[in-house]
N, C-alpha and C positions, 0 to 999 in steps of 0.2 A: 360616354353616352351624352346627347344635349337634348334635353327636355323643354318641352312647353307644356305649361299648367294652365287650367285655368276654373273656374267654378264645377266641380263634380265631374271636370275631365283629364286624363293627362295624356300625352303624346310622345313619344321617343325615338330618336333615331339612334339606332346600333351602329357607330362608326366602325368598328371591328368588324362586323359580317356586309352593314349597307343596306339596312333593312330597316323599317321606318312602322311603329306600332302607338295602335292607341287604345284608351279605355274608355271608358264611361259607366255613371251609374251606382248605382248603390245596393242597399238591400231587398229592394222590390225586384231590381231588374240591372245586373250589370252585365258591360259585355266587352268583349278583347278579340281585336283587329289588329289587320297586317295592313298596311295602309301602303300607298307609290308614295314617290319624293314628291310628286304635285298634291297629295292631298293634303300630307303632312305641311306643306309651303303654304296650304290655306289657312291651317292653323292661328287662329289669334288668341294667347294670353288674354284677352277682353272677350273673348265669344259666350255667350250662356252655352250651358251646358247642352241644349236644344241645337243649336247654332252648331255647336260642334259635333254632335252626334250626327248630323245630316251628310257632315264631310263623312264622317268613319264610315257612316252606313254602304259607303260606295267601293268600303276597303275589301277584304275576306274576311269574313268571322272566323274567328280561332276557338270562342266560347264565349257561351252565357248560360248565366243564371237567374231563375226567374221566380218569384213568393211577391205575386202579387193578389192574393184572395180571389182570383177568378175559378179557383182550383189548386190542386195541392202543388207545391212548388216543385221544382225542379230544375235539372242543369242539363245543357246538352256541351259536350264535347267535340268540336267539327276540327281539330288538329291536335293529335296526342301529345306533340310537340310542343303547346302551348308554353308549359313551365321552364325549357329549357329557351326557346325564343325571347321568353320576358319573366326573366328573372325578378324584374321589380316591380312588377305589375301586385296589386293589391287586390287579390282575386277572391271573390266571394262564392260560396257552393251553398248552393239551397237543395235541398230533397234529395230523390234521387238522381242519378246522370243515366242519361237515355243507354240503350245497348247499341249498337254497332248499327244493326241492320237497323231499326225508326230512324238514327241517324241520317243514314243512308237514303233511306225513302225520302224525308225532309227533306232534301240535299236535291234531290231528283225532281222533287217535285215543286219545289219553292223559288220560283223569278231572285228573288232578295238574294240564294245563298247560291248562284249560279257559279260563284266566284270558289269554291270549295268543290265542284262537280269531279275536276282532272284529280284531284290529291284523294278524294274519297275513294272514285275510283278505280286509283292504282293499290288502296288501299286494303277495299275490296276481294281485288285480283288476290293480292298476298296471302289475305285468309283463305281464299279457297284452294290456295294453293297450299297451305296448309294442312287443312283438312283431308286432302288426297286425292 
């Protein structure tokens, strides 16, 4: 794996799979992305932590977590996959993690997380195929 760090963010790319993720953040508000080979190639070791969040923000959300005193904390989960994708990701849970379906709605209804719509989804489909 070859890494780029830089103040309150990190970046990786998974030579093994070809997949390219990043993080940000701390305990008010962390978050974990799938990033393209161009966003990750924006990446600079010298970026603030601002700087770099604006590159990720254009990635896919995979998850966040959020305790920041507006409301009680919480996590939402946008790819189950997360822990297996990024093993070394230093991942923080606040509260509760949303259920499936708010998920979902978020996803649907939010500009930002457009990038999650196809994997939710097909996701979607499954459970209710599921169910019967």
């Amino acid at each position: 794996m070859q890494r780029k760090k830089g103040n309150g963010w990190t970046a990786v790319y998974d030579e093994e799979n070809g997949r390219y993720f990043g993080e940000y953040g701390g305990t008010m508000a962390y978050h974990l992305y799938e990033l393209t080979e161009e966003q990750y190639q924006k990446l600079d070791p010298k970026m603030s932590e601002g700087d770099a969040s604006m590159v990720m923000y254009e990635g896919r959300h995979l998850y966040m977590s959020v305790d920041d005193r507006c409301g009680p904390p919480y996590t939402i989960v946008f790819d189950d996959a997360y822990e297996k994708l990024c093993p070394w990701a230093k991942v923080i849970s606040s509260g509760r993690t949303w259920p499936d379906e708010l998920t979902d709605a978020a996803v649907e209804l939010f500009e930002s997380e457009k990038n999650n719509r196809d994997q939710r989804r097909r996701k979607r489909k499954e459970r209710e195929k599921k169910k019967g």
